[in-house]
N, CA, C and O of each residue as an XYZ file, in Angstrom:
140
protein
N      30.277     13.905     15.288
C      29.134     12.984     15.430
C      28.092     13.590     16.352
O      28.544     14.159     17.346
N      26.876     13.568     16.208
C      25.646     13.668     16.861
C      25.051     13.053     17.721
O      24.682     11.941     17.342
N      24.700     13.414     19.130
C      24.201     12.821     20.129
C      23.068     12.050     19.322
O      22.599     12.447     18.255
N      22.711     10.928     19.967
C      21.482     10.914     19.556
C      20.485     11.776     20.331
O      19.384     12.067     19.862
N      20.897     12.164     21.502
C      19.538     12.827     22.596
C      19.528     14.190     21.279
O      18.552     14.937     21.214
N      20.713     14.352     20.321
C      20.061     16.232     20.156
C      19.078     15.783     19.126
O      18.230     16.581     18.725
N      19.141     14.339     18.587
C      17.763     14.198     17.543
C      16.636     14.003     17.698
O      16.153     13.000     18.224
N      15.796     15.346     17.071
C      14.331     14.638     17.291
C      14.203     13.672     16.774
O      14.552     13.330     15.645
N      13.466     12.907     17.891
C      12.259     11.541     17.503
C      12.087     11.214     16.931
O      12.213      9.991     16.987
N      11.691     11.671     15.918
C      10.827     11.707     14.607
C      11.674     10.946     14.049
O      11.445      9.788     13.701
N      12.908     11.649     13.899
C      13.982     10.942     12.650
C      14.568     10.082     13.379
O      14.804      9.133     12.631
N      15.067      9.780     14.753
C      15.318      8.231     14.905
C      14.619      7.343     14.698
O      15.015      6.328     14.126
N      13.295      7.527     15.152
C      12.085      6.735     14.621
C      11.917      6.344     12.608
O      11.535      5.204     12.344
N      12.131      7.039     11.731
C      12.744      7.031     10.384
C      13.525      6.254     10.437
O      13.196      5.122     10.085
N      14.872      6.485     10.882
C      15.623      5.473     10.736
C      15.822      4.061     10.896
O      16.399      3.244     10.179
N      14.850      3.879     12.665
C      14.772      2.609     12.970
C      14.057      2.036     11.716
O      14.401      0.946     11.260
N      12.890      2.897     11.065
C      11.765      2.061     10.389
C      12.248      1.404      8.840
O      11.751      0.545      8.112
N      13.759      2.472      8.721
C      14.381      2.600      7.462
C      15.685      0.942      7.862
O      15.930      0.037      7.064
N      16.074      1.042      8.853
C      16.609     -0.284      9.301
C      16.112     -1.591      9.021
O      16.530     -2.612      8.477
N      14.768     -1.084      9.748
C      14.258     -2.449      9.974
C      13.425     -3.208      8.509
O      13.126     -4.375      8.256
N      13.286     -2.195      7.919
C      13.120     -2.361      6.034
C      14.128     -3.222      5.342
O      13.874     -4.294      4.793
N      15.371     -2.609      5.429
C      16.570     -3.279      5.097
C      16.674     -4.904      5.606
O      17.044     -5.949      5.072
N      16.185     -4.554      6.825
C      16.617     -6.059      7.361
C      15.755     -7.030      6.960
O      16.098     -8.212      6.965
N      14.649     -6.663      6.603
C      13.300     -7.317      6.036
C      13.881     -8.240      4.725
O      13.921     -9.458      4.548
N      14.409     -6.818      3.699
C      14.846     -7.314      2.457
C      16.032     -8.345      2.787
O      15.936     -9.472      2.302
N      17.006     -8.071      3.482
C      18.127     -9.046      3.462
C      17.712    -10.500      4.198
O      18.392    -11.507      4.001
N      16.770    -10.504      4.886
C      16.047    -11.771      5.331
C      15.331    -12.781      4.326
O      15.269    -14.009      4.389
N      14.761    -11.816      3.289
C      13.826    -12.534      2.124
C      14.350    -13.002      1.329
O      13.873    -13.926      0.671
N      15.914    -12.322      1.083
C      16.836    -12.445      0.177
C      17.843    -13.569      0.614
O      18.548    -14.222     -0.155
N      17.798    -13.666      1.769
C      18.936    -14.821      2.570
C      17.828    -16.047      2.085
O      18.281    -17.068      1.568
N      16.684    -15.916      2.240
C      15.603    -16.848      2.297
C      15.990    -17.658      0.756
O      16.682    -18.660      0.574
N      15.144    -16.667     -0.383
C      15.415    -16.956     -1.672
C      16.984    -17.477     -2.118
O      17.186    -18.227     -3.074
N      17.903    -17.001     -1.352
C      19.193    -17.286     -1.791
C      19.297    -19.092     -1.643
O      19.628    -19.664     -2.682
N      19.051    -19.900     -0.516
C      18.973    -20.603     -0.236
C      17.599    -21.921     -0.321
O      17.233    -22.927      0.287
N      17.257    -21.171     -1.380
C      16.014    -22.105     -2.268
C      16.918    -23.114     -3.409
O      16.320    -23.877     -4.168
């Protein structure tokens, strides 16, 4: 496993943005589920 300190920025920053996408969809989808 990989520190996070040896990753550049860049790509934690990707990931958070790639997270926080996901969580978007499963929010809209929890939403619609419950219509």
């Amino acid at each position: 496993a990989l520190d996070k300190d040896s990753l550049p920025k860049e790509i934690v920053l990707e990931r958070q943005a790639e997270i926080q996408e996901m969580e978007k969809i499963f929010s809209i989808s929890n939403r619609l589920s419950k219509l």
